[in-house]
DSSP file (Angstrom, degrees, kcal/mol; ACC not computed):
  #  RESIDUE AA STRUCTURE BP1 BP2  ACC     N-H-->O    O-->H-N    N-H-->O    O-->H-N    TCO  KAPPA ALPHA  PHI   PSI    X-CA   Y-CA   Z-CA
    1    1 A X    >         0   0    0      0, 0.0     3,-1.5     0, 0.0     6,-0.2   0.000 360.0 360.0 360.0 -61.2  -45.4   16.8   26.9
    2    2 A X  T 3   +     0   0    0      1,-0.2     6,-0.2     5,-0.1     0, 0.0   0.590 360.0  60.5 -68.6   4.5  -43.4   14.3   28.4
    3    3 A X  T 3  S+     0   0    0      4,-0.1    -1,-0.2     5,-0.0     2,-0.0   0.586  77.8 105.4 -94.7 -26.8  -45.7   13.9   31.0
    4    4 A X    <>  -     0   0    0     -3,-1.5     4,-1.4     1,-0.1     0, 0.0  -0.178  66.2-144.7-104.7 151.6  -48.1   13.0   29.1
    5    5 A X  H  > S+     0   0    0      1,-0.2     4,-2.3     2,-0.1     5,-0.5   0.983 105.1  63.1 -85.5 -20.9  -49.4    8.7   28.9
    6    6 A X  H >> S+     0   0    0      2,-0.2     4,-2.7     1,-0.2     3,-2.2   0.965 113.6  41.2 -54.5 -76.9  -50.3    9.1   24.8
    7    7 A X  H >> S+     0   0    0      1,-0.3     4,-2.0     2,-0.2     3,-0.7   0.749 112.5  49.8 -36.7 -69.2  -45.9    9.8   24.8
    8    8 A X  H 3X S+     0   0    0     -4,-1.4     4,-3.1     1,-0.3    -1,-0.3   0.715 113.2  48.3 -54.7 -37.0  -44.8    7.1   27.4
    9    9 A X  H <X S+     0   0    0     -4,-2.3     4,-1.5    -3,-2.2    -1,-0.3   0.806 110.6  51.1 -76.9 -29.3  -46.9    4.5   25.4
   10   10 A X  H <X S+     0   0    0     -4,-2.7     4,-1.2    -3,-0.7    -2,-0.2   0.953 114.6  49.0 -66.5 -48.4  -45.3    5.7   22.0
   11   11 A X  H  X S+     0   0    0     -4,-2.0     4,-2.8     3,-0.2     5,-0.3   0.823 108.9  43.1 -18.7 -79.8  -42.2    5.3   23.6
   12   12 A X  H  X S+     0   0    0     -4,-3.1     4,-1.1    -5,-0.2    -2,-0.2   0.678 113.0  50.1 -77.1  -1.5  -42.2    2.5   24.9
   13   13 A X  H  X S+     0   0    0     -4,-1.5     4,-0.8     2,-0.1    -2,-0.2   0.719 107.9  55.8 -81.8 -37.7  -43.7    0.9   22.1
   14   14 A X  H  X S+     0   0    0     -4,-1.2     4,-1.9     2,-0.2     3,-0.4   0.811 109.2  55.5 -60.8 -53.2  -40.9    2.7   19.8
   15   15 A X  H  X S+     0   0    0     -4,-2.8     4,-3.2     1,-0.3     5,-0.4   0.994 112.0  36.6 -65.1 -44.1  -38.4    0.8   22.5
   16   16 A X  H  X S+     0   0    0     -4,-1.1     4,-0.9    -5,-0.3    -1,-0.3   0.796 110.4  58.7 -64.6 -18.7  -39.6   -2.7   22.0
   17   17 A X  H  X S+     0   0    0     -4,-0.8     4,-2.1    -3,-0.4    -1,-0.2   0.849 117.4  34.7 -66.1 -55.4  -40.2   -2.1   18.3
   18   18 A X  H  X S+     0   0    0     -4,-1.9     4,-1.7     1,-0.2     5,-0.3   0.988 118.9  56.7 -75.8 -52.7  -35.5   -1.0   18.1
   19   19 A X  H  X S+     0   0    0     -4,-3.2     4,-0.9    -5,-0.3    -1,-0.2   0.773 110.3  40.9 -71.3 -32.7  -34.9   -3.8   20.8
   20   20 A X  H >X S+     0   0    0     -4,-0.9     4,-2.9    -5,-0.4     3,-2.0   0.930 114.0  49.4 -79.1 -52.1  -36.6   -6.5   18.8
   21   21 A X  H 3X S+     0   0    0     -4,-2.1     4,-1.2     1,-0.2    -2,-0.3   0.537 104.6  58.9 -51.6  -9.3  -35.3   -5.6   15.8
   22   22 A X  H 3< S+     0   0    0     -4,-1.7     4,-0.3     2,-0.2    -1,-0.2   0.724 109.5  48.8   7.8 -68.1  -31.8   -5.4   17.2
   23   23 A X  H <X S+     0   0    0     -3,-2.0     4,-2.8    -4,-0.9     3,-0.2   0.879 100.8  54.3 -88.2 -35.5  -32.1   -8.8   18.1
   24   24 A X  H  X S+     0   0    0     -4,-2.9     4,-2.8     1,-0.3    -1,-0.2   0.997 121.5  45.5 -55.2 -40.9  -33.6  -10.6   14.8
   25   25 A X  H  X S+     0   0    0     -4,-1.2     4,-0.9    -5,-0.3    -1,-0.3   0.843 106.4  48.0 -87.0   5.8  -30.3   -8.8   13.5
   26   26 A X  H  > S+     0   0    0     -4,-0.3     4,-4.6    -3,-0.2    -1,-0.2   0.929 115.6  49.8 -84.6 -47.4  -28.2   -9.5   15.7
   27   27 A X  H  X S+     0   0    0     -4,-2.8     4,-1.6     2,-0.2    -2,-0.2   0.763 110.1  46.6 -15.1 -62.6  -29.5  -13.0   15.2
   28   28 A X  H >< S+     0   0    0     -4,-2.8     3,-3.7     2,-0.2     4,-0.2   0.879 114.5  53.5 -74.4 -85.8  -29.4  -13.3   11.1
   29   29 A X  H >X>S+     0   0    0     -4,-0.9     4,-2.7     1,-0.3     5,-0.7   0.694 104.2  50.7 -40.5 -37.4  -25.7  -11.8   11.5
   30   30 A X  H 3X5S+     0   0    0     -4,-4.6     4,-2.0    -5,-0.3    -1,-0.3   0.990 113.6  49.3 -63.9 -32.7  -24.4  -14.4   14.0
   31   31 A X  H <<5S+     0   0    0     -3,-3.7    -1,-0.2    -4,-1.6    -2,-0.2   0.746 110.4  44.7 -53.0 -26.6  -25.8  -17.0   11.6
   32   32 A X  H X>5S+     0   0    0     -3,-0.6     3,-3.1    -4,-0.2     4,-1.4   0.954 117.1  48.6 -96.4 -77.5  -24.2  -15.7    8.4
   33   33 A X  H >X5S+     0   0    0     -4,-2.7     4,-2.2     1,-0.4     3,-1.4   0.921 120.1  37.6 -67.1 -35.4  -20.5  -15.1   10.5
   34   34 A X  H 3X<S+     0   0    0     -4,-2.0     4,-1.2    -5,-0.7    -1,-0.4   0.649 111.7  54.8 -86.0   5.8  -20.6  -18.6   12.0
   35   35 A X  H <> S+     0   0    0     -3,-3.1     4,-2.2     2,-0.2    -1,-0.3   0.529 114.9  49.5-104.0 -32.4  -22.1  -20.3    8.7
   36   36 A X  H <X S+     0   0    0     -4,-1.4     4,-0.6    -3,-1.4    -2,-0.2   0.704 106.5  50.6 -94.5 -22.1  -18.8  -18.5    7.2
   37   37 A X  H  X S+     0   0    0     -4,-2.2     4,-0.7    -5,-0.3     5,-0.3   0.943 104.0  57.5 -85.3 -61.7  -16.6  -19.6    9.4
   38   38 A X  H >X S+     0   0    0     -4,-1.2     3,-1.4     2,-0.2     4,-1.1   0.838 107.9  50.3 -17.4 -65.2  -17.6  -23.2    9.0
   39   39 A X  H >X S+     0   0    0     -4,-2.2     3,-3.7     1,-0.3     4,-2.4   0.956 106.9  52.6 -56.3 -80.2  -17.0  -23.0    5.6
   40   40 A X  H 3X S+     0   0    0     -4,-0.6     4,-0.8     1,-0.4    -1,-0.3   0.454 114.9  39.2   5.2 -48.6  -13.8  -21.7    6.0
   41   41 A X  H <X S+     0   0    0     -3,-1.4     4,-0.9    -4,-0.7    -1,-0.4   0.323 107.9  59.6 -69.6 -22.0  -12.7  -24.3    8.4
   42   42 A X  H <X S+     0   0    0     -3,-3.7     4,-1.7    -4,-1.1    -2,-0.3   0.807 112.2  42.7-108.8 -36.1  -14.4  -27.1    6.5
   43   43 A X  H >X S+     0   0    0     -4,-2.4     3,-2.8     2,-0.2     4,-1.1   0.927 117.4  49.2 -82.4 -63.5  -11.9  -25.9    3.0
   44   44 A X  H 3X S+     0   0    0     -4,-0.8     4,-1.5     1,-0.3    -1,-0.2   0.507 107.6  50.5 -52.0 -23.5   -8.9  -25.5    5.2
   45   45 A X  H 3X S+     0   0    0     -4,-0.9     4,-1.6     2,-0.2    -1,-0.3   0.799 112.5  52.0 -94.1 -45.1   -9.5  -28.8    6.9
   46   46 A X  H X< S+     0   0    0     -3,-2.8     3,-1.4    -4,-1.7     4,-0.3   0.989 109.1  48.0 -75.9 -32.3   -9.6  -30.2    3.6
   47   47 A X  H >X S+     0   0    0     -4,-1.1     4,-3.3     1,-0.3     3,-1.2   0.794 100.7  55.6 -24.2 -58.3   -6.7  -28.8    2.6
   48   48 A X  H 3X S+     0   0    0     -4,-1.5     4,-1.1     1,-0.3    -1,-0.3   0.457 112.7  55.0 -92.0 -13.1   -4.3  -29.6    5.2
   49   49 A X  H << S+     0   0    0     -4,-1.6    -1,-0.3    -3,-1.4    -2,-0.2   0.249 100.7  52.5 -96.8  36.2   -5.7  -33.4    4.3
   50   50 A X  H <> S+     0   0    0     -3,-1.2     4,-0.7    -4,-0.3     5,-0.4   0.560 113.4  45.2 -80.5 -64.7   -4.9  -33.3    0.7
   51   51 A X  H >X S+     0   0    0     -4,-3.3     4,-1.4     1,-0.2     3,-1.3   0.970 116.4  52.3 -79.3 -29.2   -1.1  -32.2    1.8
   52   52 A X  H 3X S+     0   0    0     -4,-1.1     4,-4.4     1,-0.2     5,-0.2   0.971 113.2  38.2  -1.9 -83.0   -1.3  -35.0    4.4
   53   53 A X  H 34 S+     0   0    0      1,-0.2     4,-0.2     2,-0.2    -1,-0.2   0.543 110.9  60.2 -77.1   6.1   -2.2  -37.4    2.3
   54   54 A X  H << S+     0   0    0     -3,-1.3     4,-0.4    -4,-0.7    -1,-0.2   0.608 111.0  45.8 -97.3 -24.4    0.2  -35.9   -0.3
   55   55 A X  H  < S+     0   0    0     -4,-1.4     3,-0.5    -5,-0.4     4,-0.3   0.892 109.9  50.6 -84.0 -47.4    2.9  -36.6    2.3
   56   56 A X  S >< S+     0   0    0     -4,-4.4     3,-2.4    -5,-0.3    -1,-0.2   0.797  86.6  78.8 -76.0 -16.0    2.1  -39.9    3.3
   57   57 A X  T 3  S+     0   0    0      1,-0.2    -1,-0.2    -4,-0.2    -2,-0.1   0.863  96.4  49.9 -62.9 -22.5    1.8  -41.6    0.2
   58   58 A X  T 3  S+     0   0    0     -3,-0.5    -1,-0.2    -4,-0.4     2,-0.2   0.560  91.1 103.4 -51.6 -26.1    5.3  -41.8   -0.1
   59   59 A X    <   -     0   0    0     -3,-2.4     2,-0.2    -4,-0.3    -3,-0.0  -0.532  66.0-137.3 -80.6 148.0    5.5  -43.2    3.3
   60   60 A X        -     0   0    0     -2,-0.2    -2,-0.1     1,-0.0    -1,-0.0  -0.728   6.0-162.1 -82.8 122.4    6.1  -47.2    3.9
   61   61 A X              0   0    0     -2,-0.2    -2,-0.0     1,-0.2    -1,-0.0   0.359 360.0 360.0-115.4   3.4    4.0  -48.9    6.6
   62   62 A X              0   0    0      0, 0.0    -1,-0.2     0, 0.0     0, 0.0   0.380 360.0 360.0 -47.1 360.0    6.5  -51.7    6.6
């Protein structure tokens, strides 16, 4: 059975079949985490210059 080339082609066709698909997700999900971490960074960054600028208006450049 295993011996046989009908298997080994089924097989290997079956690997490359999991091994791409693997990679398209592996693909989508790094786009989605680092698209989510941007955002993420991108409100905190505004954040932390809203209380900045919440701090400095008070401030005197005199």
């Amino acid at each position: 059975m295993f011996g046989s080339r009908l298997f080994w082609k089924l097989y290997l066709g079956y690997v490359v079949l999991v091994l791409l698909t693997a990679a398209v997700v592996g693909v989508l999900v790094d786009r989605s985490v680092r698209g989510h971490a941007l955002d993420e960074l991108e409100l905190e960054l505004e954040r932390s210059v809203a209380v900045l600028r919440e701090l400095g208006s008070g401030l005197s450049l005199d």
